[in-house]
N, CA, C and O atoms as a GROMACS GRO file, in nm:
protein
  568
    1UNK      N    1   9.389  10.265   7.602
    1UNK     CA    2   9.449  10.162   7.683
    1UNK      C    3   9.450  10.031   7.606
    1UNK      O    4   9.407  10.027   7.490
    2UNK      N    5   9.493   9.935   7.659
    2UNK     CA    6   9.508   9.823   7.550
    2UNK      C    7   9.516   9.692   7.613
    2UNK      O    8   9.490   9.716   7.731
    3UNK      N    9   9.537   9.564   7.601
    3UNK     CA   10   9.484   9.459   7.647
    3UNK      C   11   9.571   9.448   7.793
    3UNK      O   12   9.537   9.347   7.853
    4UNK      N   13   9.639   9.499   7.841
    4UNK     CA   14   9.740   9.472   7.940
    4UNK      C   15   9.652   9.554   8.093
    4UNK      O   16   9.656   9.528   8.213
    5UNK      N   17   9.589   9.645   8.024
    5UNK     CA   18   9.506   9.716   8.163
    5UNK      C   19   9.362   9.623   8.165
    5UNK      O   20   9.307   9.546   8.086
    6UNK      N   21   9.331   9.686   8.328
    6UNK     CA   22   9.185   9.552   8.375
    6UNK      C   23   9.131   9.720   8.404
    6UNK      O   24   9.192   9.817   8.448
    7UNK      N   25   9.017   9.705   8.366
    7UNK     CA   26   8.872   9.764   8.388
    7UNK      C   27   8.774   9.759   8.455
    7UNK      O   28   8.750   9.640   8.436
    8UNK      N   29   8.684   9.798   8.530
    8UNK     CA   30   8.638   9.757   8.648
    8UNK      C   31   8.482   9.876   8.656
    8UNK      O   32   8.508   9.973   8.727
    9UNK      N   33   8.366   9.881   8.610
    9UNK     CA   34   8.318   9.998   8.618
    9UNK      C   35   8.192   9.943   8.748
    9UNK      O   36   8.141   9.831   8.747
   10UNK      N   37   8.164  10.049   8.848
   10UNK     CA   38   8.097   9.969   8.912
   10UNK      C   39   7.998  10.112   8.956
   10UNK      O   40   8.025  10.222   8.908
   11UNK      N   41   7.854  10.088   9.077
   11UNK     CA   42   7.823  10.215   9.114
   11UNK      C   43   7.885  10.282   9.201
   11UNK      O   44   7.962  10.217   9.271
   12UNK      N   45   7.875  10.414   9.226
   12UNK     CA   46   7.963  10.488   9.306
   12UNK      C   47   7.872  10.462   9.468
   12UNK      O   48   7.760  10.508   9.492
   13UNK      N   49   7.944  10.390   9.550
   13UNK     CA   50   7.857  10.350   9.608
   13UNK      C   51   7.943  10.282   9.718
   13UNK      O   52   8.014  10.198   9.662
   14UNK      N   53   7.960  10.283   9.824
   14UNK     CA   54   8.053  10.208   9.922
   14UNK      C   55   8.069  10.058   9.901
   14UNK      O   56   8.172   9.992   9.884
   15UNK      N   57   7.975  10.030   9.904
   15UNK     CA   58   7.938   9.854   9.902
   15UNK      C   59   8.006   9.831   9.782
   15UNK      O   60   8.038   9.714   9.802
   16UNK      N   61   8.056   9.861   9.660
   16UNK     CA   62   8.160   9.876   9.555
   16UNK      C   63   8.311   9.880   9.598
   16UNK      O   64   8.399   9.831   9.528
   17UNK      N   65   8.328   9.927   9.690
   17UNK     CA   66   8.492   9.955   9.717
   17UNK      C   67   8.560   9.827   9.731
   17UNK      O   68   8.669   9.811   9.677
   18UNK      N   69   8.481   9.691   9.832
   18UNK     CA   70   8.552   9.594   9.836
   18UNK      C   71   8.633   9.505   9.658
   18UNK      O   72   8.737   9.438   9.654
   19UNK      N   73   8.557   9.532   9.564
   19UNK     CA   74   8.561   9.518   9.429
   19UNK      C   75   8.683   9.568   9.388
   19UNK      O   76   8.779   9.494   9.363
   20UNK      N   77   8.687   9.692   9.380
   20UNK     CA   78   8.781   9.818   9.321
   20UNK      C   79   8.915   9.738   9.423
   20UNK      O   80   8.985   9.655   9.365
   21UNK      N   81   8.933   9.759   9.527
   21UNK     CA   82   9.054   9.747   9.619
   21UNK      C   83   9.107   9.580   9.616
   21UNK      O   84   9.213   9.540   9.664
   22UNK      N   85   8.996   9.487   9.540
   22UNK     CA   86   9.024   9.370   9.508
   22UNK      C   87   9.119   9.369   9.343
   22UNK      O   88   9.224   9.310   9.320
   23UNK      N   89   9.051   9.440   9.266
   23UNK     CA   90   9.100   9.455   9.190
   23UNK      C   91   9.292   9.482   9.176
   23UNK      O   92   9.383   9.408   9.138
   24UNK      N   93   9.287   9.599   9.219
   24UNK     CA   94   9.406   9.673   9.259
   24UNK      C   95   9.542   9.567   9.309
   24UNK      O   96   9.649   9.541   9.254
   25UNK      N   97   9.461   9.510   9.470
   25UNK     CA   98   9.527   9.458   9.492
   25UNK      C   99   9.617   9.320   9.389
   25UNK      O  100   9.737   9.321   9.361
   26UNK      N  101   9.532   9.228   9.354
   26UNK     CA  102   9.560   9.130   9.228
   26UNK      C  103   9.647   9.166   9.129
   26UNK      O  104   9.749   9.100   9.111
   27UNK      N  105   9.617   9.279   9.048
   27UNK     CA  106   9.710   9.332   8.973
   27UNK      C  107   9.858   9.433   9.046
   27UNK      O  108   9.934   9.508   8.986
   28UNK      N  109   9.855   9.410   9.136
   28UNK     CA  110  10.003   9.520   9.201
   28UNK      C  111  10.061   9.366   9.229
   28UNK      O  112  10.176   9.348   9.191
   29UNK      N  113   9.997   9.259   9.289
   29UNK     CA  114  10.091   9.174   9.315
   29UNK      C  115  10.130   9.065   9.184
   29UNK      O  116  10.232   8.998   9.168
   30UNK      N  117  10.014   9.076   9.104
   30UNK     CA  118  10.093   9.013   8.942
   30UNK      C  119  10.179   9.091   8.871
   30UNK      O  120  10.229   9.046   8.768
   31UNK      N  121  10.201   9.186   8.905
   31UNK     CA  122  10.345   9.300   8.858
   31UNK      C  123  10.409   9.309   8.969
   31UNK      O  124  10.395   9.429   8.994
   32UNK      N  125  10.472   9.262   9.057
   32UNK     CA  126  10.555   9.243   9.127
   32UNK      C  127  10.544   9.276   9.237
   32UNK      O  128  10.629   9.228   9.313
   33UNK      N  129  10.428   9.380   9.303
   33UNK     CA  130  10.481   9.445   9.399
   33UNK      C  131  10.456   9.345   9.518
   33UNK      O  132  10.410   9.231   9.512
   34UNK      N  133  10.492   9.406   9.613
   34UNK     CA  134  10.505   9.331   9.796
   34UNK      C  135  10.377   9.341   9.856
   34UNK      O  136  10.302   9.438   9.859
   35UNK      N  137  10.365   9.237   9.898
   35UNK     CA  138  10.190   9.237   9.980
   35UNK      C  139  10.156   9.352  10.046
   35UNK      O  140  10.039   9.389  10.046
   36UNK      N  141  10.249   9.419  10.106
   36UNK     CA  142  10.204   9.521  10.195
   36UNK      C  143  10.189   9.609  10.054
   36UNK      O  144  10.076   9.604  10.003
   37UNK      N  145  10.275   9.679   9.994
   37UNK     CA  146  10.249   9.814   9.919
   37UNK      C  147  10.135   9.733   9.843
   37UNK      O  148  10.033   9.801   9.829
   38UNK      N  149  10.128   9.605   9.791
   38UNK     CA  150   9.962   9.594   9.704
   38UNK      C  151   9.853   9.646   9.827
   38UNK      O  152   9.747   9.658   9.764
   39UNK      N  153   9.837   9.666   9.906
   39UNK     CA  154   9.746   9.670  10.020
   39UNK      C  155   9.693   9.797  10.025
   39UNK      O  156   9.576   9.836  10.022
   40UNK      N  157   9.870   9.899  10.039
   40UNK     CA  158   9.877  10.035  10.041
   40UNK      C  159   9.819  10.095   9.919
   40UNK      O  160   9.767  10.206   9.920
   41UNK      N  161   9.829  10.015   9.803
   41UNK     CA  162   9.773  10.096   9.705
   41UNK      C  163   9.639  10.047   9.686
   41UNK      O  164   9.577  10.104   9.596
   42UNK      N  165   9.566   9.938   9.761
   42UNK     CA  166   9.418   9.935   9.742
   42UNK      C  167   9.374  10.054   9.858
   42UNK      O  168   9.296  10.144   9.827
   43UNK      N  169   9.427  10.044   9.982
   43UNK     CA  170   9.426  10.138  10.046
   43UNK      C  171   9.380  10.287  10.019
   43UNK      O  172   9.293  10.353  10.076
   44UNK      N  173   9.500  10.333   9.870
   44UNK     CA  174   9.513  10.449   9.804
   44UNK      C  175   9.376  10.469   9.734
   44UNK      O  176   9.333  10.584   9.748
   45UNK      N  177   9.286  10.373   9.651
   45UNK     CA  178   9.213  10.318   9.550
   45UNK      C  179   9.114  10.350   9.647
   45UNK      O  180   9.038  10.439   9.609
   46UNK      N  181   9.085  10.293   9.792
   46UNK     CA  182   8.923  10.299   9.833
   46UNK      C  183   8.938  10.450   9.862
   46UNK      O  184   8.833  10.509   9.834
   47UNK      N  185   9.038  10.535   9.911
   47UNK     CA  186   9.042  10.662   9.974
   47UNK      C  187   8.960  10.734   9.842
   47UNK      O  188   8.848  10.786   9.836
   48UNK      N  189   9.054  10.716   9.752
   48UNK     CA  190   9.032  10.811   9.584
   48UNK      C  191   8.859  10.796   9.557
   48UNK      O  192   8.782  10.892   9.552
   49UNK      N  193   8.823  10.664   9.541
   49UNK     CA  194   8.664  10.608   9.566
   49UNK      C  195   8.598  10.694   9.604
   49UNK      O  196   8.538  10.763   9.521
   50UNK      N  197   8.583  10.729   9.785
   50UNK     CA  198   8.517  10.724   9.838
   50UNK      C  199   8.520  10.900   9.853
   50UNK      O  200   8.428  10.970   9.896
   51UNK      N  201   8.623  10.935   9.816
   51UNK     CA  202   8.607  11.076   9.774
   51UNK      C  203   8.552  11.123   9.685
   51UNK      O  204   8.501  11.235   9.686
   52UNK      N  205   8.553  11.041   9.586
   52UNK     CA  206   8.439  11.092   9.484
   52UNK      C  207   8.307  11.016   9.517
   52UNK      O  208   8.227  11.041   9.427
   53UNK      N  209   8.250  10.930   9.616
   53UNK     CA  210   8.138  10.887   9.631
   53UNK      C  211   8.065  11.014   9.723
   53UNK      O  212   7.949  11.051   9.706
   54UNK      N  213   8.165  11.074   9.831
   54UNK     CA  214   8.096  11.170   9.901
   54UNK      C  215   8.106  11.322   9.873
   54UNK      O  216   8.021  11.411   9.884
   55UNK      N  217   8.234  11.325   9.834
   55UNK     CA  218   8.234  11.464   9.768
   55UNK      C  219   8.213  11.488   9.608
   55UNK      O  220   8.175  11.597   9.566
   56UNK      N  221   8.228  11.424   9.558
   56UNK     CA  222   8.174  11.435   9.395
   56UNK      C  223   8.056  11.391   9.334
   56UNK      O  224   8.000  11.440   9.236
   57UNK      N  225   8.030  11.314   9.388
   57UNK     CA  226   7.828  11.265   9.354
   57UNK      C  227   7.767  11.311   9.479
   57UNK      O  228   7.648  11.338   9.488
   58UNK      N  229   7.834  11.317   9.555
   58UNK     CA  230   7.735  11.427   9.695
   58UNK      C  231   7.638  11.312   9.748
   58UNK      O  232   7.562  11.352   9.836
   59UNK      N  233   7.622  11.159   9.708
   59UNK     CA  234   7.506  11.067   9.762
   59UNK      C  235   7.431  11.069   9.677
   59UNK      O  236   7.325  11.009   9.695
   60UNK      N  237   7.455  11.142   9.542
   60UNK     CA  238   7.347  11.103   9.416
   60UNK      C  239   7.400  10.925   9.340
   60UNK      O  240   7.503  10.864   9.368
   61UNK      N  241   7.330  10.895   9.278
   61UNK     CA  242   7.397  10.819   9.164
   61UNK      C  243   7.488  10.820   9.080
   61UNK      O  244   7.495  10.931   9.027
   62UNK      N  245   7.578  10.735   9.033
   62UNK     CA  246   7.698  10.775   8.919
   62UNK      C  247   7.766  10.649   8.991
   62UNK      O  248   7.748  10.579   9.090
   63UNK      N  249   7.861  10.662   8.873
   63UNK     CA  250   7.924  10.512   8.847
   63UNK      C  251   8.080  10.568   8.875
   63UNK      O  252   8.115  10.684   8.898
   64UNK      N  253   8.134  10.487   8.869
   64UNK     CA  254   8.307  10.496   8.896
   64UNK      C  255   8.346  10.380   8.822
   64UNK      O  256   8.306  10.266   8.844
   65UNK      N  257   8.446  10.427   8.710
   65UNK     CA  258   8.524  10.360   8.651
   65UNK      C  259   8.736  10.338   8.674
   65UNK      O  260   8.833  10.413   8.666
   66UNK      N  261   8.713  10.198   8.704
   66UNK     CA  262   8.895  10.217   8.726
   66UNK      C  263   8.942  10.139   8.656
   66UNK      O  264   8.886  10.034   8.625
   67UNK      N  265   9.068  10.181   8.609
   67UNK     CA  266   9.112  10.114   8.522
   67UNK      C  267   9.267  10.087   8.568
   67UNK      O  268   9.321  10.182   8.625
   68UNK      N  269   9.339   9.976   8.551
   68UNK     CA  270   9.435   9.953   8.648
   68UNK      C  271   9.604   9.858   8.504
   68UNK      O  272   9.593   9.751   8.445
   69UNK      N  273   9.702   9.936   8.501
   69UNK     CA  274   9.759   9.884   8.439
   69UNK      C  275   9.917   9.880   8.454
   69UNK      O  276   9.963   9.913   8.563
   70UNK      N  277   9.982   9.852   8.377
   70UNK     CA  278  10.133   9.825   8.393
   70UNK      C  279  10.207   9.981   8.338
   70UNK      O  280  10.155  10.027   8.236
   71UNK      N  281  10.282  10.033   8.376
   71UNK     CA  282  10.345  10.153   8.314
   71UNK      C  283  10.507  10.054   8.335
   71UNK      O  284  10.541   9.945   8.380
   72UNK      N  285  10.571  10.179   8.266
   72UNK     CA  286  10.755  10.166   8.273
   72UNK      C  287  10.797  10.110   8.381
   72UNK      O  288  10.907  10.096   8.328
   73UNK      N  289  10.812  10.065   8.481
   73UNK     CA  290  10.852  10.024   8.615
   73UNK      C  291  10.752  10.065   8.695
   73UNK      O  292  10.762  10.159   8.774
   74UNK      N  293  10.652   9.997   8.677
   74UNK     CA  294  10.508   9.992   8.792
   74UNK      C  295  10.381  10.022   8.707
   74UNK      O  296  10.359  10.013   8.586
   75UNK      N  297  10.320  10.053   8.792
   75UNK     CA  298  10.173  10.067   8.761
   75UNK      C  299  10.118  10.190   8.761
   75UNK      O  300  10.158  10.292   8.817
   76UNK      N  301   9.989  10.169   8.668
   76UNK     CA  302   9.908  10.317   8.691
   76UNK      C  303   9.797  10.311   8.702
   76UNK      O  304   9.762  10.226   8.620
   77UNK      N  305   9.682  10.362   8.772
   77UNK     CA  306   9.574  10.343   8.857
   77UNK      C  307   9.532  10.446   8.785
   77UNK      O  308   9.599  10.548   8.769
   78UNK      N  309   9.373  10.417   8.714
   78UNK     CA  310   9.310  10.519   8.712
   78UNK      C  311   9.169  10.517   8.741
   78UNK      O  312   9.106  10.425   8.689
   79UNK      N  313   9.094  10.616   8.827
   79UNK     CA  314   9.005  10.664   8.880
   79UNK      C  315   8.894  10.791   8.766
   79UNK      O  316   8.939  10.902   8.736
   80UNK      N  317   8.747  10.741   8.718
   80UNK     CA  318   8.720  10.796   8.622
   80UNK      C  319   8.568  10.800   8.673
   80UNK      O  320   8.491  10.704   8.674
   81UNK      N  321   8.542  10.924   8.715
   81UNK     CA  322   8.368  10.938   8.708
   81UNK      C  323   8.298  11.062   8.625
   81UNK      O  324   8.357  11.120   8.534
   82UNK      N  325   8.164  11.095   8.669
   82UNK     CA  326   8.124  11.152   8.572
   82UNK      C  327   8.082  11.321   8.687
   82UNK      O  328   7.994  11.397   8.647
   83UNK      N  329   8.133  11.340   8.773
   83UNK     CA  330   8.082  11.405   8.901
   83UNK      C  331   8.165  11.542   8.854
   83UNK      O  332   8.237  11.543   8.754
   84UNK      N  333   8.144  11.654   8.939
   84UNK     CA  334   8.143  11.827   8.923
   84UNK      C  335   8.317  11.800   8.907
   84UNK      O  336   8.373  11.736   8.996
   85UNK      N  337   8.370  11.836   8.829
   85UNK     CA  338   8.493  11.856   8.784
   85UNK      C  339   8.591  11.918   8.893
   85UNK      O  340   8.576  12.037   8.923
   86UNK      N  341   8.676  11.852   8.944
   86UNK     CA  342   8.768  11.931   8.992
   86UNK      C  343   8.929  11.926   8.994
   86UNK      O  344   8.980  11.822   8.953
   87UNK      N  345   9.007  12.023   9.034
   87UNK     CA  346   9.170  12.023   8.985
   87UNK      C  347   9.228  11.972   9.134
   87UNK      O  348   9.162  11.950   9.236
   88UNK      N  349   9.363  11.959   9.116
   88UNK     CA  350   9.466  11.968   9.237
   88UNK      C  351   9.487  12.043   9.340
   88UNK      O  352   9.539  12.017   9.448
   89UNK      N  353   9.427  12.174   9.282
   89UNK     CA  354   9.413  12.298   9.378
   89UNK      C  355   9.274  12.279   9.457
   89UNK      O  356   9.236  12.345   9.554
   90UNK      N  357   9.198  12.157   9.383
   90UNK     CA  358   9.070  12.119   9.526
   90UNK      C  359   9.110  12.037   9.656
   90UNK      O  360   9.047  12.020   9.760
   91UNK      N  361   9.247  11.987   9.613
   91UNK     CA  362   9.276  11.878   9.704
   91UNK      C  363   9.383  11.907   9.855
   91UNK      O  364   9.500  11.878   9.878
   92UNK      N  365   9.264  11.982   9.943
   92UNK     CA  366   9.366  12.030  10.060
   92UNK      C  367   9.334  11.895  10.193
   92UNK      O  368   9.228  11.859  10.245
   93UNK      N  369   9.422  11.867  10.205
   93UNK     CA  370   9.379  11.766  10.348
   93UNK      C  371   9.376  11.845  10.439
   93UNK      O  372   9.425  11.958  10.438
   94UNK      N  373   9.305  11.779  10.549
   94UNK     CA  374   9.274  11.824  10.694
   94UNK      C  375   9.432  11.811  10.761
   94UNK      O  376   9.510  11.723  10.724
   95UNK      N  377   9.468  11.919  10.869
   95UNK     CA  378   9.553  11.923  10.918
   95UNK      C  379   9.641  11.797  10.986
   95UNK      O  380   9.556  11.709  11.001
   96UNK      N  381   9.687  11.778  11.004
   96UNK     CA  382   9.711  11.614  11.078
   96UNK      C  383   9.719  11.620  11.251
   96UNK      O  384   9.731  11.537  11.341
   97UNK      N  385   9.707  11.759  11.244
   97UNK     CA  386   9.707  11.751  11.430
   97UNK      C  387   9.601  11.726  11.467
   97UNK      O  388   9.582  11.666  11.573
   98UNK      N  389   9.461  11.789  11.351
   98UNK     CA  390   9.313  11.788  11.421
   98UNK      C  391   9.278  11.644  11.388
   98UNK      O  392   9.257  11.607  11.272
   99UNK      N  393   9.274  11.546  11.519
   99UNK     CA  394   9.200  11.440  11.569
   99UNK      C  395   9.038  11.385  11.576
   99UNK      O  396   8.966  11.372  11.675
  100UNK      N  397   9.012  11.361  11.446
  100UNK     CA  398   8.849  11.331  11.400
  100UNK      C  399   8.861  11.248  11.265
  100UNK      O  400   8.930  11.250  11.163
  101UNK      N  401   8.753  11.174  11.322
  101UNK     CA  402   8.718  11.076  11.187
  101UNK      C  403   8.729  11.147  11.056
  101UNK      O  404   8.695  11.264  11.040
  102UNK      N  405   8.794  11.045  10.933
  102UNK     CA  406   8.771  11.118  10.835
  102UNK      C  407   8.841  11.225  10.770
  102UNK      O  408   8.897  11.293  10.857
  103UNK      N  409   8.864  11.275  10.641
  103UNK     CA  410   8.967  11.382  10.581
  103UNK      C  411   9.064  11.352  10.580
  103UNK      O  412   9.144  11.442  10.558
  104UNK      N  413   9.136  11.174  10.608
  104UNK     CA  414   9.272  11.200  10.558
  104UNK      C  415   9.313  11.131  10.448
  104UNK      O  416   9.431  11.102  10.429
  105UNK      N  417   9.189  11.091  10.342
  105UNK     CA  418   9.214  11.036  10.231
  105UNK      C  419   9.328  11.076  10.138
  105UNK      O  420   9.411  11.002  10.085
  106UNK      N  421   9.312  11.224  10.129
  106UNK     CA  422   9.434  11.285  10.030
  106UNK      C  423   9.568  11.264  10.094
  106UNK      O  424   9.661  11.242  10.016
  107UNK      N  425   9.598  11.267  10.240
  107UNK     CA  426   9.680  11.249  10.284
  107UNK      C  427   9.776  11.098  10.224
  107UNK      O  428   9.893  11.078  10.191
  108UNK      N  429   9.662  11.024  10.230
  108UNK     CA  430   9.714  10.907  10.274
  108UNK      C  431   9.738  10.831  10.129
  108UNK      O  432   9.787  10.718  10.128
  109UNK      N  433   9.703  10.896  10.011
  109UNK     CA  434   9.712  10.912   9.831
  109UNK      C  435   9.819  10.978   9.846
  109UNK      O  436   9.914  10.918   9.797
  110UNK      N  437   9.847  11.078   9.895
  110UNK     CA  438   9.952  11.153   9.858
  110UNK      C  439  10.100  11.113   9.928
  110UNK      O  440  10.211  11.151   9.891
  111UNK      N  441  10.068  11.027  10.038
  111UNK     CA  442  10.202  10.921  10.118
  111UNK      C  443  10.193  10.829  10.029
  111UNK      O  444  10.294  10.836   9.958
  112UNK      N  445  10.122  10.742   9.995
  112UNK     CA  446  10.151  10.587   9.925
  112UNK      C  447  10.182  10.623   9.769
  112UNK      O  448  10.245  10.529   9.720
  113UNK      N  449  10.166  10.699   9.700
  113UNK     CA  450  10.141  10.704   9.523
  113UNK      C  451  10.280  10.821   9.507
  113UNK      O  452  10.324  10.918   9.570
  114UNK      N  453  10.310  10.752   9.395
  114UNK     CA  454  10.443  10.839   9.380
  114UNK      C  455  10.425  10.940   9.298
  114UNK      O  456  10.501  11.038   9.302
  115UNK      N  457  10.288  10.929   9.182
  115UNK     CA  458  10.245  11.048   9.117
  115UNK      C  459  10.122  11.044   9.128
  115UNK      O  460  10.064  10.937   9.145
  116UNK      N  461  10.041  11.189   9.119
  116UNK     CA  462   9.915  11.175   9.154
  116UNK      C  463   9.845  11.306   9.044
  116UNK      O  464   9.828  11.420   9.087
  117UNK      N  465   9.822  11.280   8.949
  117UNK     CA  466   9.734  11.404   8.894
  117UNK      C  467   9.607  11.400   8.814
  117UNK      O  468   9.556  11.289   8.809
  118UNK      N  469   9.556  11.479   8.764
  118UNK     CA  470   9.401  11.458   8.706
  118UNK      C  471   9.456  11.516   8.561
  118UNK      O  472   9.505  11.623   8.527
  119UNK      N  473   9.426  11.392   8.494
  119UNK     CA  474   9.444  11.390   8.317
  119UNK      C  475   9.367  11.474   8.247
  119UNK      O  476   9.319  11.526   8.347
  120UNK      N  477   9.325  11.520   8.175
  120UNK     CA  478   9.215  11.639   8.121
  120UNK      C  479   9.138  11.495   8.038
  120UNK      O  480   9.165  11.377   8.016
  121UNK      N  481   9.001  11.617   8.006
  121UNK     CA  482   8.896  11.513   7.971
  121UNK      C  483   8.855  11.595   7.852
  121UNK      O  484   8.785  11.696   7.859
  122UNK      N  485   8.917  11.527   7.709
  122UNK     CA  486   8.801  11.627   7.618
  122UNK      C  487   8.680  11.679   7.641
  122UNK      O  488   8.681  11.800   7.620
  123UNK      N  489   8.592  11.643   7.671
  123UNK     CA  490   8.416  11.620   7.719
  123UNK      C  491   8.446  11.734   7.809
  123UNK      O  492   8.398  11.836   7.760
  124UNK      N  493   8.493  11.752   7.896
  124UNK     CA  494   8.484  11.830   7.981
  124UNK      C  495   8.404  11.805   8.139
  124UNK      O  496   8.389  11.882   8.234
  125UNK      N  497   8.365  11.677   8.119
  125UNK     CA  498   8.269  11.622   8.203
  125UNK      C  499   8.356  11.505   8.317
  125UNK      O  500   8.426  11.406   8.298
  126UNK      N  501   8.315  11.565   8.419
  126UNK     CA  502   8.392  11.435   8.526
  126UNK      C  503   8.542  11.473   8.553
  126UNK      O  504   8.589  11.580   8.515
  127UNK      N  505   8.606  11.385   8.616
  127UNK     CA  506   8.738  11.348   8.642
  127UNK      C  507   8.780  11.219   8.601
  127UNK      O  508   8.712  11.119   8.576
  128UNK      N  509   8.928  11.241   8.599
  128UNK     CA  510   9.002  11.136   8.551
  128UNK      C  511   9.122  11.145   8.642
  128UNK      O  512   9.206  11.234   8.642
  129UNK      N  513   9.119  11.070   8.698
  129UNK     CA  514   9.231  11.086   8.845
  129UNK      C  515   9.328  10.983   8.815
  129UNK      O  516   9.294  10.871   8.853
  130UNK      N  517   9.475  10.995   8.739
  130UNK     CA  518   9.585  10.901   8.748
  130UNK      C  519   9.678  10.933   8.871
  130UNK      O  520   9.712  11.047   8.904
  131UNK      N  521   9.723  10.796   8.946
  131UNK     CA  522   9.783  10.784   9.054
  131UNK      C  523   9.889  10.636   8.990
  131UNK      O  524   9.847  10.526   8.952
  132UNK      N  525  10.036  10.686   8.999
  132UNK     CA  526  10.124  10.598   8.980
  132UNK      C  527  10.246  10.540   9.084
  132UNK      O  528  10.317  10.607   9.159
  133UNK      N  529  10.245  10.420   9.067
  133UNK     CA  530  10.322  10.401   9.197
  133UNK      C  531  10.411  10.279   9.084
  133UNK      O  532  10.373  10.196   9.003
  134UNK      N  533  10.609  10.347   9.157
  134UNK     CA  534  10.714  10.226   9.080
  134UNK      C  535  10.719  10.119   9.146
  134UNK      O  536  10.667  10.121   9.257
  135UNK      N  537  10.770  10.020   9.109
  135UNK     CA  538  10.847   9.903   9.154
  135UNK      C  539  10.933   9.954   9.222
  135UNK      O  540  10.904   9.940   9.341
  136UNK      N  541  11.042  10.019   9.206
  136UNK     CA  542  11.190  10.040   9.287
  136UNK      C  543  11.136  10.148   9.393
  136UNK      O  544  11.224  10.218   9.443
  137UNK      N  545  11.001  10.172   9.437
  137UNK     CA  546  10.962  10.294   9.565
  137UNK      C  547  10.820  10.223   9.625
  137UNK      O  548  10.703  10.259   9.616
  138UNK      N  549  10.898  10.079   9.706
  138UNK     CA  550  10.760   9.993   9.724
  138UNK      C  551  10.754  10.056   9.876
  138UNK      O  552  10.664   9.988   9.926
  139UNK      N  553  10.794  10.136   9.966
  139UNK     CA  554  10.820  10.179  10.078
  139UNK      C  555  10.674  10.308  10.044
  139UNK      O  556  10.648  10.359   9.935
  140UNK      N  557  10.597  10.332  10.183
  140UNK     CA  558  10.518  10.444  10.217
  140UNK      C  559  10.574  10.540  10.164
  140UNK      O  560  10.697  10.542  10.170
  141UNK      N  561  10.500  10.658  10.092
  141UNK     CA  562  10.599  10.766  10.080
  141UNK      C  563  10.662  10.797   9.933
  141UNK      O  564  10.671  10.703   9.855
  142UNK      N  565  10.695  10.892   9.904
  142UNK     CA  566  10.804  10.926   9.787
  142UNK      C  567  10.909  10.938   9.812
  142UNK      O  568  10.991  10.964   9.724
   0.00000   0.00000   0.00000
């Protein structure tokens, strides 16, 4: 990455998210985007978080690294910890009819972000979760 992306490494840890989604937000609206979609994509940012705070460190320790930058017409968000490795094929949301707190993080990544995939990691260790959202698709949704 190179001087144009912001970095952000913090503990994996709730009380962290206001940070991360501060971040996000600042940089979507110094690249152009509209208050609301900067919102939607901190929005996107605490969901991604907090999925790896409860399902990937399980309530142990570990850090979360994001790194947040400019691509071709928008931005690219990336989400980097050190927790049990997992693919796209882990990522099923809860139904949307069943009515209960909770589980619709992927949902709600997978409405706001126009691309969403996990980069490979030489090391083999952790995830690396890129989520990209354009300028010209500032609307909910793909």
């Amino acid at each position: 990455m190179n001087e144009t992306w912001k970095l952000l490494q913090l503990p994996a840890q709730a009380d962290s998210l206001q940070r991360l989604r501060a971040l996000v937000r600042e940089q979507a609206l110094a690249l152009g985007f509209a208050a609301g979609c900067a919102d939607d994509l901190a929005l996107a940012v605490n969901e991604a978080c907090m999925n790896v705070i409860q399902h990937g460190y399980r309530g142990a320790e570990g850090m979360i690294e994001l790194s947040v930058g400019a691509i071709d017409g928008g931005m690219e968000i990336r989400v980097r910890d050190k927790a049990t490795p997992v693919s796209m094929d882990d990522w099923r949301p809860r139904a949307l009819d069943e009515l209960r707190p909770g589980g619709l993080g992927v949902h709600f990544i997978r409405e706001i972000m126009d691309e969403v995939a996990y980069l490979p990691l030489p090391e083999q260790s952790g995830n690396l979760l890129s989520m990209k959202k354009y300028l010209n698709n500032q609307g909910v949704g793909k």
